[in-house]
VOGU-3710 file (C-alpha; in Angstrom, 3 decimals, decimal comma):
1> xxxxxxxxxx> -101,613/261,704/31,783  -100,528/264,052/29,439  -101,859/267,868/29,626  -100,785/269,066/26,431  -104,501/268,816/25,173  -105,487/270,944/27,667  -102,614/273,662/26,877  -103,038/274,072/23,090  -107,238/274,548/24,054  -105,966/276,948/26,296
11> xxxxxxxxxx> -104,003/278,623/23,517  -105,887/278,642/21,179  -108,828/280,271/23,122  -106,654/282,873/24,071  -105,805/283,741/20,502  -109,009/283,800/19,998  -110,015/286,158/22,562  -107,173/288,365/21,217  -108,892/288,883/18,069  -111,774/290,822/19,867
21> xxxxxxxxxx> -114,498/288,488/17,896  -117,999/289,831/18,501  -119,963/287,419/21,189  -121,526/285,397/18,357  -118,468/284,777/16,699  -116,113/284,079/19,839  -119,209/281,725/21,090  -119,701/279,753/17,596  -115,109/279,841/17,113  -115,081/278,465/20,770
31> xxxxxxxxxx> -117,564/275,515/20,678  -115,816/274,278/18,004  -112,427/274,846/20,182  -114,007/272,896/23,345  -115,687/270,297/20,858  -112,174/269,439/20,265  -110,892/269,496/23,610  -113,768/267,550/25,099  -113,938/264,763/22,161  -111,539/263,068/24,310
41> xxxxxxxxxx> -110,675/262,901/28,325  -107,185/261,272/28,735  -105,793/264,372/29,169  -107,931/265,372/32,620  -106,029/264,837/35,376  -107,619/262,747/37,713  -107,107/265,085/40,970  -109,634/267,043/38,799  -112,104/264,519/38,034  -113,099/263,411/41,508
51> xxxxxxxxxx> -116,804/263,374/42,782  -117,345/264,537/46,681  -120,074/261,875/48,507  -122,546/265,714/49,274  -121,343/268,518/46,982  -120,559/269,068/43,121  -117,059/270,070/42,379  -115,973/272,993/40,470  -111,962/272,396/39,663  -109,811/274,841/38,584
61> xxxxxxxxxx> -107,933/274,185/35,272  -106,771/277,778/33,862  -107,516/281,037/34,803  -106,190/284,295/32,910  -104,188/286,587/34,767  -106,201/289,257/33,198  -109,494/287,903/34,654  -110,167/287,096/30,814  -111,001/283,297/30,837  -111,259/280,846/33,043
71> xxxxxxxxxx> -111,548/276,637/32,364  -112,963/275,128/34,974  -114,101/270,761/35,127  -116,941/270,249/36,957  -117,699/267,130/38,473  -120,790/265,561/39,558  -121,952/263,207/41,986  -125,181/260,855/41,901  -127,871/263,019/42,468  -126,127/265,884/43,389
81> xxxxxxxxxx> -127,378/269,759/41,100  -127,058/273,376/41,165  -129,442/275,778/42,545  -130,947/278,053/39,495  -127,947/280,542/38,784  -126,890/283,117/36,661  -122,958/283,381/34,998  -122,899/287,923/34,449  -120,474/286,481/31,649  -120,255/284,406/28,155
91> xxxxxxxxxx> -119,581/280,789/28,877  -119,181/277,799/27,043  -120,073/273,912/28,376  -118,512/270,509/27,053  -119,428/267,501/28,113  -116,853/264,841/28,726  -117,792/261,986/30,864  -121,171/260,832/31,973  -124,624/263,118/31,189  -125,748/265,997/32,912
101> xxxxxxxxxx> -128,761/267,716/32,498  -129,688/271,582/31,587  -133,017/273,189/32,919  -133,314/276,595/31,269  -135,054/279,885/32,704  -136,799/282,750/31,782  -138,060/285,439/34,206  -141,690/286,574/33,928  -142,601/290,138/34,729  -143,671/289,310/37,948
111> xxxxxxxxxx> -140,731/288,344/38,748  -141,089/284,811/39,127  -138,186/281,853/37,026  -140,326/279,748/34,537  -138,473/276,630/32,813  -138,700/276,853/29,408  -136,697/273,947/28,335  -134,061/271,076/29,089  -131,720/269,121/27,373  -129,017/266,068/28,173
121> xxxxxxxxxx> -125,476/267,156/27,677  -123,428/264,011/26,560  -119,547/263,789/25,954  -118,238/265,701/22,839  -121,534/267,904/23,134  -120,854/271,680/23,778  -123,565/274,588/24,272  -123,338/278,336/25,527  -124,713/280,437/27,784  -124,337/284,583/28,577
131> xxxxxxxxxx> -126,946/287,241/29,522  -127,321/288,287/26,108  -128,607/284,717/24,662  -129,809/283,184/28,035  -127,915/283,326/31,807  -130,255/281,412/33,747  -130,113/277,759/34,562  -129,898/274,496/36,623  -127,933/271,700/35,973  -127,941/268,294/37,820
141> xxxxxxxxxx> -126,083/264,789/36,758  -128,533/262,786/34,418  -127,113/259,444/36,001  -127,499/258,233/39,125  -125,243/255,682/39,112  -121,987/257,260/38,447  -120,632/260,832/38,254  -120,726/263,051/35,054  -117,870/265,440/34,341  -117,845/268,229/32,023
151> xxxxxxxxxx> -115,332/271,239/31,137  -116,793/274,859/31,576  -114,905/278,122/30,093  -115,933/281,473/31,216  -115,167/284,937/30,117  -114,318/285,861/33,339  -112,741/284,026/36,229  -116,058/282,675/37,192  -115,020/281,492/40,689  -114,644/285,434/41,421
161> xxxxxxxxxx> -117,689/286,629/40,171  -120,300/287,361/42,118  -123,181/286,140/40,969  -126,648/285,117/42,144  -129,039/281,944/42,880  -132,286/282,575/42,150  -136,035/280,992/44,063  -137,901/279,853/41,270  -140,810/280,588/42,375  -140,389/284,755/43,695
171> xxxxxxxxxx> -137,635/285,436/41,703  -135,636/286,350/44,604  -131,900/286,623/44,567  -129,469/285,587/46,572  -125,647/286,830/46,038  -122,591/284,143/45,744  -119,138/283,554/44,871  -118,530/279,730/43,561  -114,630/280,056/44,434  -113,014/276,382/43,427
181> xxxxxxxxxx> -113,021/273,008/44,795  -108,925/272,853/44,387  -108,111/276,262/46,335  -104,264/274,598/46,902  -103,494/273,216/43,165  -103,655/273,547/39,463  -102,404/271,206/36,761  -98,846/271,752/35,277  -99,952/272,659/31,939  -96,146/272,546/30,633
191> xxxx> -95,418/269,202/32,309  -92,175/270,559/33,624  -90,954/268,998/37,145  -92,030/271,315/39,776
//
């Protein structure tokens, strides 16, 4: 398992971040980045691809030391889906094994989370979200036979944020913090003996 794949998408998002690109232009530059990343998946370790029997998993892979970026697998079980949620922060979604399904929201002015579309995410496909172009969604594995993976990157270190879960039908808010499923280890990103 080799995780120089991983590395140069990590460097070459940080370049890009470097630049300063307005949103639209750091969102459009970075699909194309995780397109190439995720058109592939020998290069995920598989400590980081592992489904829990109750609860998604949201695996560490990278985080900046600036709080800039973050990459971040997620892995899904049969059946298992997010509450609607919001990200406070530009993010970009590749899927690499399985499906998993997108439910989009908009709030009305009564407060209340209507869906206003859904799509299938399928390996090699990447899409965006970020409060300025749409923050609110759920997502749930497609198949329920086998678990769906996919490869999140954030503009902040997402499992710091806090950020909210929403009642679809008041609107309400509740406040969380996602932290990580891997709180004790990251990959070796330079495959140099520990």
């Amino acid at each position: 398992m080799s995780t120089g794949k991983l590395l140069a998408f990590v460097e070459d998002i940080s370049r890009l971040l470097e630049r300063q690109p307005a949103e639209d232009a750091l969102l459009a530059e970075g699909k194309k980045l995780l397109a190439t990343l995720v058109s592939s998946d020998e290069w995920l370790p598989a400590a980081f691809a592992r489904p829990h029997p109750q609860y998604y998993q949201q695996y560490l892979l990278y985080a900046d030391p600036l709080d800039r970026l973050s990459v971040v697998s997620f892995v899904w079980g049969p059946g298992q889906k997010t509450p609607v949620h919001d990200h406070l922060t530009w993010g970009l979604v590749g899927g690499l094994r399985g499906a998993e399904r997108e439910t989009v929201y908009r709030r009305e002015s009564d407060g209340r989370l209507v869906p206003t579309g859904s799509g299938v995410l399928r390996p090699g496909d990447v899409t965006a979200v970020s409060p300025r172009i749409g923050d609110l969604h759920a997502v749930e594995n497609h198949l329920t036979d086998q678990p769906s993976v996919s490869i999140h990157v954030y503009g902040k270190n997402i499992g710091r944020v806090q950020r909210h879960v929403f009642d679809p039908a008041t609107g309400a808010a509740k406040p969380f913090v996602s932290g990580y499923s891997n709180p004790d280890v990251l990959p070796n990103l330079w495959g140099q003996a520990a």
